[in-house]
C-alpha positions as CSV (number, residue, x, y, z in Angstrom):
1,X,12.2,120.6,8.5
2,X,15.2,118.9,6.9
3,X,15.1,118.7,3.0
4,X,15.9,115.2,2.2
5,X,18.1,114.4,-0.4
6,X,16.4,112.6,-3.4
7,X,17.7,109.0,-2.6
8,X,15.4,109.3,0.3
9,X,17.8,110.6,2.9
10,X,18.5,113.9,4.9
11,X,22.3,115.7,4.8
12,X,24.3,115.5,8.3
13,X,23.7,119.3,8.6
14,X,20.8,120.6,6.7
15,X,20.3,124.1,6.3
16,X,18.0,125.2,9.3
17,X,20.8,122.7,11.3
18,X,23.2,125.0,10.1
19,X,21.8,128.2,11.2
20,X,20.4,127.0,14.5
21,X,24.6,126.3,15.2
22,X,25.0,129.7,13.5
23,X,22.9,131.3,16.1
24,X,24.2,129.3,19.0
25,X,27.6,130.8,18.3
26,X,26.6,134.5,17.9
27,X,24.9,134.7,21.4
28,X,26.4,132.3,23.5
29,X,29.8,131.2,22.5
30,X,31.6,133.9,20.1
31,X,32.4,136.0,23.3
32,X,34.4,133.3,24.2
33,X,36.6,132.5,21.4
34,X,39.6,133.0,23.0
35,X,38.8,130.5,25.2
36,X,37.8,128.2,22.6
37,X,41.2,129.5,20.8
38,X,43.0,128.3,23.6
39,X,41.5,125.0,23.6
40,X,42.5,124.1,19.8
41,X,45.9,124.8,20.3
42,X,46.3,122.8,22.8
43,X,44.6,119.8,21.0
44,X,46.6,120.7,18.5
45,X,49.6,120.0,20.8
46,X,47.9,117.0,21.5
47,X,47.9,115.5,17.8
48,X,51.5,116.8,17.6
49,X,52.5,114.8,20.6
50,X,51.4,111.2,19.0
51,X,52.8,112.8,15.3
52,X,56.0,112.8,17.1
53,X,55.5,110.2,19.3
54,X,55.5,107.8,16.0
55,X,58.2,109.7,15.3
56,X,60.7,108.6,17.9
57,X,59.1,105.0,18.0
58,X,60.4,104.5,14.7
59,X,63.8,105.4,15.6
60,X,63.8,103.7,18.7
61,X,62.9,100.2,16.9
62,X,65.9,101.2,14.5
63,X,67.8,101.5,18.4
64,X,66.4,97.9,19.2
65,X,66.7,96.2,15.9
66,X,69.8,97.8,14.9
67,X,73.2,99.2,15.8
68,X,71.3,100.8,18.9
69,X,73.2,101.9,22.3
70,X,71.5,101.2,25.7
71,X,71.9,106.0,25.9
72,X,70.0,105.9,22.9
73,X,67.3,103.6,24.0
74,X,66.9,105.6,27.1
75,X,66.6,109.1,25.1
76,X,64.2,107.8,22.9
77,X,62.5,106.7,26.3
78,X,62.7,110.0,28.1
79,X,61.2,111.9,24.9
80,X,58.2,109.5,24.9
81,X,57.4,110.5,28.6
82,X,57.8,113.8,28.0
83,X,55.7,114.1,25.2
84,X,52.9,112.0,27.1
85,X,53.6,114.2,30.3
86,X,52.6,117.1,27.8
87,X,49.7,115.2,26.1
88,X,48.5,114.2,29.7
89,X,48.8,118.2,31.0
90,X,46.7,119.2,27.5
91,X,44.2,116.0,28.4
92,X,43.4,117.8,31.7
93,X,43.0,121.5,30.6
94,X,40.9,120.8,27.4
95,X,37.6,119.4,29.4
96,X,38.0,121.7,32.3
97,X,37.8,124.7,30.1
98,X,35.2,123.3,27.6
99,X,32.8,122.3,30.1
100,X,33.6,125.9,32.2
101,X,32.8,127.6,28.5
102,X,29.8,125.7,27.4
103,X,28.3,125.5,31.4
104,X,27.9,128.7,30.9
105,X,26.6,129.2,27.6
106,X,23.9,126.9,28.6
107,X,23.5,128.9,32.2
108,X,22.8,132.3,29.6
109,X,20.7,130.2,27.2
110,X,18.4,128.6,30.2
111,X,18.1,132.2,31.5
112,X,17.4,134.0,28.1
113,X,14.7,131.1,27.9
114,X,13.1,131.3,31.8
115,X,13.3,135.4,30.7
116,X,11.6,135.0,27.0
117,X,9.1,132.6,28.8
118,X,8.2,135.8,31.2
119,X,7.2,137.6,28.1
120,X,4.9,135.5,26.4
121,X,1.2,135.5,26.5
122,X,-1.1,134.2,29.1
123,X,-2.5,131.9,26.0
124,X,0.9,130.2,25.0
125,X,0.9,128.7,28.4
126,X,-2.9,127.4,27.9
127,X,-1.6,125.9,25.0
128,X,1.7,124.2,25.9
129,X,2.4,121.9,28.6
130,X,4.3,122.4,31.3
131,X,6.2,118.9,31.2
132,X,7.1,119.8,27.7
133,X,8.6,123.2,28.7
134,X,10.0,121.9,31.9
135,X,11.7,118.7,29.6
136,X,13.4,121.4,27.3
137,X,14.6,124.0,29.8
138,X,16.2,121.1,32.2
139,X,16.8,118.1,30.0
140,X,17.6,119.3,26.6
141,X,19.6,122.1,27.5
142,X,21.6,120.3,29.9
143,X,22.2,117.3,27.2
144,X,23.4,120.2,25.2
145,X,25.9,121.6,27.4
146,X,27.6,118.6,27.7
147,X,27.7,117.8,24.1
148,X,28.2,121.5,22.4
149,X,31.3,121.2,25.4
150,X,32.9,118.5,26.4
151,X,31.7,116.2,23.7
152,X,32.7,118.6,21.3
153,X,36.2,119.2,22.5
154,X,37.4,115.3,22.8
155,X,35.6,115.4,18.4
156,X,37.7,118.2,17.3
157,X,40.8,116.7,19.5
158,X,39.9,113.1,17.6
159,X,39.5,114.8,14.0
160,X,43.3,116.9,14.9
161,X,44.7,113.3,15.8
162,X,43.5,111.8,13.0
163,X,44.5,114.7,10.3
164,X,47.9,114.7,11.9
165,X,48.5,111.4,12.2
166,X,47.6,111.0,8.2
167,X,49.4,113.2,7.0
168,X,52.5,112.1,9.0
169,X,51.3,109.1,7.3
170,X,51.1,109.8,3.9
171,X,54.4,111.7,4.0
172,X,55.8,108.6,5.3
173,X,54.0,105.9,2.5
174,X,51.6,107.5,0.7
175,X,51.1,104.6,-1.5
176,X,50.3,102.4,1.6
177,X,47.9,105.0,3.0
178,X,45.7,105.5,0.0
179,X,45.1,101.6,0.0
180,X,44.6,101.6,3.6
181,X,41.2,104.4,2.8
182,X,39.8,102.6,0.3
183,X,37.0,102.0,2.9
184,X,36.1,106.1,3.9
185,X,33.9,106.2,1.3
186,X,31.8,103.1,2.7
187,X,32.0,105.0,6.5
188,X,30.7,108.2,5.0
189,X,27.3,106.3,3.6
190,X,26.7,104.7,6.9
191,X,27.1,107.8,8.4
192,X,24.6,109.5,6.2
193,X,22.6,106.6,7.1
194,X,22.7,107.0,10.5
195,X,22.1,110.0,10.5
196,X,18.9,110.4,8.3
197,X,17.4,107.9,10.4
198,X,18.8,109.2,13.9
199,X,17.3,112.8,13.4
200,X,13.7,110.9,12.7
201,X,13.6,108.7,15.5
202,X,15.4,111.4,17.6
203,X,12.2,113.6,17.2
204,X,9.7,111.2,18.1
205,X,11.6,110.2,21.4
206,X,12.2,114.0,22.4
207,X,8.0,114.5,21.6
208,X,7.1,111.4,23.6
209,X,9.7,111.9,26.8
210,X,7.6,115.7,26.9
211,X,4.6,113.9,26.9
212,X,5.8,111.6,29.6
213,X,6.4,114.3,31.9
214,X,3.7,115.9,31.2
215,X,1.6,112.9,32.5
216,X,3.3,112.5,35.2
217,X,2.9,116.1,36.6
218,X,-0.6,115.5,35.8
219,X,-0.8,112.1,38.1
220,X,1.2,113.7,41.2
221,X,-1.1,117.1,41.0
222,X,-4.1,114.7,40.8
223,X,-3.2,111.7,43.5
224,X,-5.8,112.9,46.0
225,X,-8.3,112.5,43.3
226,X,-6.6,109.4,42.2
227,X,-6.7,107.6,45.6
228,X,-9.8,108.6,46.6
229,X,-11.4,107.2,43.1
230,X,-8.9,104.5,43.8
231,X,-7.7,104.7,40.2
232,X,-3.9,103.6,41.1
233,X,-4.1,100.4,38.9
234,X,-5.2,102.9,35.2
235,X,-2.8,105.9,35.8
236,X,-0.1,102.7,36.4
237,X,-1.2,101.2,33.2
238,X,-1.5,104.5,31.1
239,X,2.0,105.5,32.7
240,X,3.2,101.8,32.0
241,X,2.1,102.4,28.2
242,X,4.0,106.0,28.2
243,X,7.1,104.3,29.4
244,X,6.5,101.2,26.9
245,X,6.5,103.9,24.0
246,X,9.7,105.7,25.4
247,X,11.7,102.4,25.6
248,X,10.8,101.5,22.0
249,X,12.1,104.5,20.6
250,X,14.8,104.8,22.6
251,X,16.0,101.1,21.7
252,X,15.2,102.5,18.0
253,X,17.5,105.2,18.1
254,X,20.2,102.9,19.8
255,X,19.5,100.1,17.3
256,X,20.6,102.5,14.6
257,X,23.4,104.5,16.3
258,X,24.7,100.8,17.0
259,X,25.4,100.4,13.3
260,X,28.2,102.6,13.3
261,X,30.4,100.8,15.4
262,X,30.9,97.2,13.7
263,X,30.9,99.1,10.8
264,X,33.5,101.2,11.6
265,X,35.5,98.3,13.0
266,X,35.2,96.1,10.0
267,X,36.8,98.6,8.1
268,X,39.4,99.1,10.7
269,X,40.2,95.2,10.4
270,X,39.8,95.9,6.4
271,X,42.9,98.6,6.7
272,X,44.7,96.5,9.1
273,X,44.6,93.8,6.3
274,X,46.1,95.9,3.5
275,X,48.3,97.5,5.3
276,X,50.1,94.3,7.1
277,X,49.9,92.4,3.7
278,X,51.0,94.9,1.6
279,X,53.5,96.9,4.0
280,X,54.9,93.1,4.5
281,X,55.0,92.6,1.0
282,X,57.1,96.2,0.5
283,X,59.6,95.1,3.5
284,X,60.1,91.9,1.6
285,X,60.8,93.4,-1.7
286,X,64.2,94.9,-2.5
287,X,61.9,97.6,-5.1
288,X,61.1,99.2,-2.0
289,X,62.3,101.9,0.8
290,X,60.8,100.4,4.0
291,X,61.9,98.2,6.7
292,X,60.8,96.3,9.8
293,X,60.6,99.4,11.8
294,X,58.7,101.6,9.6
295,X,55.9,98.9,8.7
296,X,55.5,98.7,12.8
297,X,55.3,102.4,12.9
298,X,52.9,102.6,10.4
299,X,51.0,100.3,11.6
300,X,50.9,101.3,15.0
301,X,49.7,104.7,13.3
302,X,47.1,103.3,11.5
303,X,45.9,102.1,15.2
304,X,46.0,105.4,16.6
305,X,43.9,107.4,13.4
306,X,41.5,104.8,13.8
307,X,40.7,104.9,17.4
308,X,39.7,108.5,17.6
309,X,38.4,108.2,14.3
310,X,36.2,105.2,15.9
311,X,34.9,107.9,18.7
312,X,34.6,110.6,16.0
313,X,32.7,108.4,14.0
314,X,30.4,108.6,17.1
315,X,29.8,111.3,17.3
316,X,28.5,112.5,14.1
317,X,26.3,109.4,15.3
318,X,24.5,111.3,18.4
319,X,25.1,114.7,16.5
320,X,21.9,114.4,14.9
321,X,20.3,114.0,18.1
322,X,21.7,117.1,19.7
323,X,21.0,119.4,16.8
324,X,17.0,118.0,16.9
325,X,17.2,119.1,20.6
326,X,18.8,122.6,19.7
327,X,16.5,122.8,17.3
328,X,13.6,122.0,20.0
329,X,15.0,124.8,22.3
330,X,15.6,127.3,19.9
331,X,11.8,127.1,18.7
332,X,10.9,128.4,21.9
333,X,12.7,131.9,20.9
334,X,10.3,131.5,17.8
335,X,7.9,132.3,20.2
336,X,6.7,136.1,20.7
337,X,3.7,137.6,23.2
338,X,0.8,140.0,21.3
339,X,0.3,141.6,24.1
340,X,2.8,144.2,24.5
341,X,3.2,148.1,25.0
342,X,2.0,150.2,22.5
343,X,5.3,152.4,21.0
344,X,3.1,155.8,22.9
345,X,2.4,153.6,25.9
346,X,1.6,155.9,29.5
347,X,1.6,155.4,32.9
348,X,-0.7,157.6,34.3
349,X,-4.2,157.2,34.2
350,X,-7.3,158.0,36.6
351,X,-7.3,154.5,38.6
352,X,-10.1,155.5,40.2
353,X,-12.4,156.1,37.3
354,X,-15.0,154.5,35.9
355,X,-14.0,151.1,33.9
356,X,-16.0,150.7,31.0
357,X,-16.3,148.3,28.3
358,X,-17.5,149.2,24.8
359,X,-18.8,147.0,22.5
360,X,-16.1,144.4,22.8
361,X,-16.0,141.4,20.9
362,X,-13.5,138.4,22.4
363,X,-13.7,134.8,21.7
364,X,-11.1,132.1,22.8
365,X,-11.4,130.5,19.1
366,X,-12.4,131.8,16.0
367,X,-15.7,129.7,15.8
368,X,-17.1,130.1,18.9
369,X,-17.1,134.1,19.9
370,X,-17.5,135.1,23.3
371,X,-18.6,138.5,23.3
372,X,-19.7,140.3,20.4
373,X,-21.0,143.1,21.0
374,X,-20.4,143.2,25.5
375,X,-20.7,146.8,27.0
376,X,-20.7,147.6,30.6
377,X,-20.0,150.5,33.0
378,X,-18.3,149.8,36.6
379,X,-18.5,153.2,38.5
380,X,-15.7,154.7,40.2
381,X,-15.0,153.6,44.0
382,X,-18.4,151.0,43.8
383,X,-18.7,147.6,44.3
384,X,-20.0,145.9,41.2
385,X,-20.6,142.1,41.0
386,X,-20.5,139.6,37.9
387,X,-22.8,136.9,37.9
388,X,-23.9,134.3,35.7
389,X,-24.0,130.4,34.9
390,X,-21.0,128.7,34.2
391,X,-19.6,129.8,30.8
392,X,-21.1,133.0,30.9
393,X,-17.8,134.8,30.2
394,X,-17.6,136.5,34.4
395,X,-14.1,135.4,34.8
396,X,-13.2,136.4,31.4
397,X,-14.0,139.7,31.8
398,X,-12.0,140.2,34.4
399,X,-8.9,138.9,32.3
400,X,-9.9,141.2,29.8
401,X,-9.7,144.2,31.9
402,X,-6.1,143.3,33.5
403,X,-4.8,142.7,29.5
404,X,-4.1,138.8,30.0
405,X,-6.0,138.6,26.8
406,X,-6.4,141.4,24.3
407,X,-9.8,142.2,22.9
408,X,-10.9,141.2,19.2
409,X,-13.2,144.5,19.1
410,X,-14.1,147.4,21.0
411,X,-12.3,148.7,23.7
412,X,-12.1,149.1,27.3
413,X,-11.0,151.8,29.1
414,X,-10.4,153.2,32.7
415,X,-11.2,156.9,33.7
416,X,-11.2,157.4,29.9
417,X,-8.3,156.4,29.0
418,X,-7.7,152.9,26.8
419,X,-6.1,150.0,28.4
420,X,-4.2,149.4,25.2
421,X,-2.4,152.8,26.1
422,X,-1.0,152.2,28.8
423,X,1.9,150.6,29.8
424,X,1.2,146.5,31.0
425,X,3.2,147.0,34.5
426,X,1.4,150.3,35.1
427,X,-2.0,148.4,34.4
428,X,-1.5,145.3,36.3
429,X,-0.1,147.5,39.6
430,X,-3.6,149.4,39.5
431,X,-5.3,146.1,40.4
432,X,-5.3,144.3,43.3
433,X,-6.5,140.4,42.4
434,X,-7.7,137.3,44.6
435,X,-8.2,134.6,42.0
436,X,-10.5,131.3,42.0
437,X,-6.7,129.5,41.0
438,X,-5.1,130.4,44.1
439,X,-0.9,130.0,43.5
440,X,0.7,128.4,47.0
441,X,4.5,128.1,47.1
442,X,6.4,125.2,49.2
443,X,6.5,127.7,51.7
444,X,5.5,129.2,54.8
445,X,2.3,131.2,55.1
446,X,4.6,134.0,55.8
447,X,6.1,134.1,53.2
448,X,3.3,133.2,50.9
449,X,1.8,136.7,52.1
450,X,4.9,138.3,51.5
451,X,5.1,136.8,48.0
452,X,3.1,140.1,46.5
453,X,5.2,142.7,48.5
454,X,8.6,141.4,49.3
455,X,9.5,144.8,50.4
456,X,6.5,145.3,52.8
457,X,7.1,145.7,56.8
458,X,6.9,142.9,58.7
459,X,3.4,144.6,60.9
460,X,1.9,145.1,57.3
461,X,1.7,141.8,56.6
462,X,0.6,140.8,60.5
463,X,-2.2,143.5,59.7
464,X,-3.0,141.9,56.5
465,X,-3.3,138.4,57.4
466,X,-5.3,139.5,60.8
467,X,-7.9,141.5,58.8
468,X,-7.6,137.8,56.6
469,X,-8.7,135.8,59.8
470,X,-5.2,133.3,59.1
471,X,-3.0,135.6,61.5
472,X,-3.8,132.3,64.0
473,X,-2.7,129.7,61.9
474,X,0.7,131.6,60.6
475,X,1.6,131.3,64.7
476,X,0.6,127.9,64.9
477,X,2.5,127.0,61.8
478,X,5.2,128.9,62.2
479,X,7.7,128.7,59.1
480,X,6.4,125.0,58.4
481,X,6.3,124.8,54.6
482,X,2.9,124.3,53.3
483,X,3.7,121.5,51.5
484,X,4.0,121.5,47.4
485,X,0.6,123.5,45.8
486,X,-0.1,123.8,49.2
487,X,-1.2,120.5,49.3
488,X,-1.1,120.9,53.5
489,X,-3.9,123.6,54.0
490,X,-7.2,122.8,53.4
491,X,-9.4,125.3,50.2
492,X,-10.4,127.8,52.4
493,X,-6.9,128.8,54.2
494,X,-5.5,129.0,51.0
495,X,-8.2,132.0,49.8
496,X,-7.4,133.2,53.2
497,X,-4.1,133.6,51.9
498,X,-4.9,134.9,48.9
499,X,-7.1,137.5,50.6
500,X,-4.6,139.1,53.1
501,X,-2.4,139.4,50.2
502,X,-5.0,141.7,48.5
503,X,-4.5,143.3,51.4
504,X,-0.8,143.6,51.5
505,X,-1.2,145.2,48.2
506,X,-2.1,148.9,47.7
507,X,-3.9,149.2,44.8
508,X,-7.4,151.3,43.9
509,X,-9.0,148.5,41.5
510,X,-9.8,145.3,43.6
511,X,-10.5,142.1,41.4
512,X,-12.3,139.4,43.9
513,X,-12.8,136.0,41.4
514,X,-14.7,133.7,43.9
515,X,-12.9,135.2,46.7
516,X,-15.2,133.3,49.1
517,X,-16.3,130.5,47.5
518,X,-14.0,127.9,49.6
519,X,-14.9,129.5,52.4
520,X,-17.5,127.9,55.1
521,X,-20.8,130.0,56.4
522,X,-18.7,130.7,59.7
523,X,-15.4,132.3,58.2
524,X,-17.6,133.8,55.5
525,X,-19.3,135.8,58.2
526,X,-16.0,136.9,60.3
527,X,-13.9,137.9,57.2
528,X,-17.0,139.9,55.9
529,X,-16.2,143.0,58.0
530,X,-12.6,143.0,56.5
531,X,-13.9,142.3,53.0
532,X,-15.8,145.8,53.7
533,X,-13.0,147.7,54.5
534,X,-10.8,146.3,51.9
535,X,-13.3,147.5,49.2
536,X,-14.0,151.2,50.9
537,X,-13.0,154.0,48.6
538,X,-11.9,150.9,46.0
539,X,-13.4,150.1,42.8
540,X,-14.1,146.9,43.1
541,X,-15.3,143.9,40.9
542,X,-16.6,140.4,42.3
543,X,-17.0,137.4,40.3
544,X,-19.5,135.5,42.3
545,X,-21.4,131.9,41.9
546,X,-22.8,132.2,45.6
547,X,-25.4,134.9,45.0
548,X,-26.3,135.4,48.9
549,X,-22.5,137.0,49.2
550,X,-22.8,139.8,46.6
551,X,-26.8,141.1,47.5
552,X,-25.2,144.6,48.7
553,X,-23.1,145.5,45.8
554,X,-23.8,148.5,44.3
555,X,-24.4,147.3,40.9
556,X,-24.9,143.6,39.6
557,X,-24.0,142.6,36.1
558,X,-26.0,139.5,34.9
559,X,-24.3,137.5,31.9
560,X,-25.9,134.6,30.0
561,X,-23.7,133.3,27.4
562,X,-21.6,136.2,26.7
563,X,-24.3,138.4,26.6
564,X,-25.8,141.1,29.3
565,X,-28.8,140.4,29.9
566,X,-29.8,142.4,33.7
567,X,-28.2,145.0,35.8
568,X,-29.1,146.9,38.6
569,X,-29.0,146.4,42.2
570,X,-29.7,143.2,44.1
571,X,-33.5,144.6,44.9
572,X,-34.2,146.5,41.7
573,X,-33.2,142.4,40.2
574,X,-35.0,141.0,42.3
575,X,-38.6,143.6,41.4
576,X,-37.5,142.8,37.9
577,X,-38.7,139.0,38.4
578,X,-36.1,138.0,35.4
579,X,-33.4,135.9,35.0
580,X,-31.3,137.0,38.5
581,X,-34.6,136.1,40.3
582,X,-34.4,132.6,39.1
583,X,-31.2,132.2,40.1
584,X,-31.5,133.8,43.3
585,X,-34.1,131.2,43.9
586,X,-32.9,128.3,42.9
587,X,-29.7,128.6,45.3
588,X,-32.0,129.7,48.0
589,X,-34.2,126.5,47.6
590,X,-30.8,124.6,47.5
591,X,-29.6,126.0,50.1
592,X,-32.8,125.1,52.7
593,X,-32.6,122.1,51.4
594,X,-29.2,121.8,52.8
């Protein structure tokens, strides 16, 4: 937050401002400094070059207006296209090296973000949206490359020009330059001004363009939906709003930024005043040392520190805008997963023991606990099956067991050993997953098999999606793309998918979340057989609504709001008369319905 000064406004660079710079130097652009080194000097060169071009202007108005030769005027012409032959050979160096340097700074920041992102918890993405994070790793760091580099590099060349050119300046009148700055101290409290108000606005504008994209990821993911409900005409109005709220604040932060221009050039007309009238007024007077050629010089210098220090004063303008995005992206680093390896973190472990949960205690909020108190035992090498009604907490269990979410209390353990022991990537390789939220890539099916095992042989993965029943569709298809999300294959191809690449992947704990539910009676039936072998000598956990699919598992887990309320197998339930029966029954009687 920026501490605001107590007339009501904020400094150009607060203190978190400062440090956020601080930090962007130490990792991304320090290692450069002699690149960066090389660039000053040769702005420096620059401001010499117009120091000296006054200079030589003055003594080549003496040439004109005075007892000049025609070899004279053609020195003093040579040596002002030399020095702007040098000027023009620093003007082409400086951006091509600042935008090399800060191209790739951002190139290291974007990937130290995309790799930071990798890290954090399952939750922070559950929290955050994805236009936001997409708006900040694309947009933002890409405005800031272009500002922290080429922008940059054409302010510090302005703010050379213009300390040069003064000085030469006040060495030449200083009495004429100290009334010609009688208006800085007006330009510097617009620019606080500005500045204050920029950073505000700024903020609101970078909050509401993350929203925007947001919605609109949203809208294209839901357009099926939405032209089926035919609900074009509200998401165009909602969107319509969205970009209403973006132009205002955009026109906000321009309407301010705008000020700093005519101000800037009513003081420029100000100086231009004093120093005509009163450099007149010295040529005229025999009291003092100045002539014709020196009040055009110095006037013609006056035009050249107030150009650059026109587009200087500019950016300080958008400078407060940059350092809110900096600011934006940097937060992200503030960011930092719970779910880590323990500092005595193994890899070994008995996959293929029993998984057992102990009086664990989760909730995804403080105020409304999921389990307190859950305890269950999957045997070894079994089938076991989850069930319950919506909400029950199946699905959560099974993030539970891969770590995607810690537990609050308790433990869980495999063959004995604690999860929380045991190092994430050795965990997460001892299960083998098909998910109810089934990730398709653009792709062929191919290589949406492959995407698991990018190393596996090429008859692995025809064996996989064979036993999968899609081995007849990959050769149809061929390497046709499957359209974004997959949006080209129909529910059941894609848990096809996602069931040959639990094949493809060799691992002793099998995690099957829904793994049929898209699936029609038909395929159900075929795939069966290769859902058999797939689970032999596996330990294997199903999450399943349709009760008819899981009646041979070894085990069945029944959950009612977090709580375990049956187990046993699907005929020992069933005896029971309890809460599985009425389920049982009611899908049954929905089902003949059917």
């Amino acid at each position: 937050m920026n501490t605001p000064d107590p007339d009501g406004r904020s400094p150009l660079l607060t203190g978190p401002d400062r440090d956020n710079l601080r930090w962007f130097w130490r990792l991304y652009l320090r290692r450069r400094a002699p690149w960066l080194g090389l660039v000053l000097v040769m702005i420096l060169v620059q401001g010499v070059v117009y120091q000296q071009f006054l200079a030589i202007t003055e003594d080549g108005l003496r040439v004109i207006f005075e007892s000049g030769s025609v070899r004279d005027l053609v020195f003093v012409c040579a040596a002002v296209f030399f020095l702007f032959t040098v000027r023009g050979t620093m003007a082409y160096f400086v951006p091509r090296i600042s935008v090399w340097v800060s191209n790739s700074a951002i190139y290291e920041m974007r990937r130290d973000l995309i790799a930071h992102l990798m890290t954090l918890d399952l939750s922070y993405f559950e929290r955050t949206r994805s236009g936001e994070l997409i708006h900040r790793i694309v947009m933002q760091t890409q405005s800031l490359g272009h500002f922290m580099g080429l922008g940059t590099a054409n302010a510090v060349r302005d703010a050379v020009t213009v300390v040069i050119v003064s000085g030469y300046l006040i060495w030449k009148n200083p009495v004429l330059f100290a009334a010609a700055i009688v208006v800085l101290p007006f330009i510097i409290w617009v620019m606080n001004a500005v500045s204050a108000r920029v950073k505000r606005v700024q903020g609101e504008a970078e909050t509401a363009l993350g929203n925007y994209m947001n919605r609109l990821e949203e809208t294209i993911s839901a357009m099926r939906t939405i032209k089926i409900a035919s609900q074009e005409r509200v998401e165009t109005d909602r969107l319509d709003g969205d970009t209403g709220l973006m132009r205002d604040l955009t026109l906000k932060v321009q309407r301010t930024q705008a000020l700093v221009m005519p101000s800037i050039d009513l003081s420029s007309a100000f100086v231009y005043v004093l120093v005509i009238g009163g450099g007149g007024y010295m040529v005229l007077s025999s009291g003092f040392d100045m002539d014709g050629a020196e009040i055009i010089t110095f006037l013609l210098g006056m035009v050249l520190v107030f150009d650059p220090a026109r587009l200087l004063a500019q950016y300080l303008g958008l400078l407060p805008t940059h350092l809110v995005q900096l600011d934006r992206v940097r937060r992200m680093f503030h960011e930092h997963p719970t779910i880590v390896d323990a500092p005595d973190a193994i890899t070994d472990f008995d996959m293929g023991g029993d998984i057992v949960l102990e009086d664990v205690r989760f909730g995804y909020s403080a105020d409304h606990p999921l389990f307190d108190g859950l305890s269950m035992r999957f045997e070894g090498g079994t089938v076991s099956a989850i069930v319950g009604a919506t909400g029950s907490g199946k699905t959560t269990v099974l993030s539970l067991l891969s770590r995607l979410y810690d537990v609050q209390g308790g433990r869980i353990s495999i063959g004995g050993t604690p999860i929380d022991r045991l190092e994430l990537d050795a965990l997460r390789a001892a299960f083998s997953v098909v998910a109810q939220d089934i990730v398709i890539f653009d792709n062929s099916i191919w290589e949406n098999i492959r995407y698991v095992n990018p190393v596996a042989e090429d008859a692995e993965i025809w064996q996989a999606a064979e036993n999968a029943e899609i081995a007849d569709l990959i050769r149809a298809r061929g390497d046709t793309p499957v359209g974004p999300k997959g949006a080209q294959l129909s529910g059941g191809q894609k848990q096809r998918i996602a069931i040959a690449r639990a094949f493809l992947v060799d691992a002793p704990i099998l995690l099957l979340d829904e793994a049929t539910s898209a699936l029609d009676q038909a395929t159900e039936a075929r795939i069966k057989a290769a859902l058999t072998r797939l689970t032999k000598g596996r330990t294997t956990i199903v999450v399943a609504h349709r009760l008819s699919s899981i009646t041979d598992a070894d085990c069945i887990f029944v959950l009612e709001a977090g709580r375990l309320v049956e187990q046993g197998s699907h005929d020992e339930l069933i005896a029971r008369g309890g809460y599985y029966t009425q389920l049982y029954k009611a899908q049954k009687q929905t089902s003949t319905a059917r």
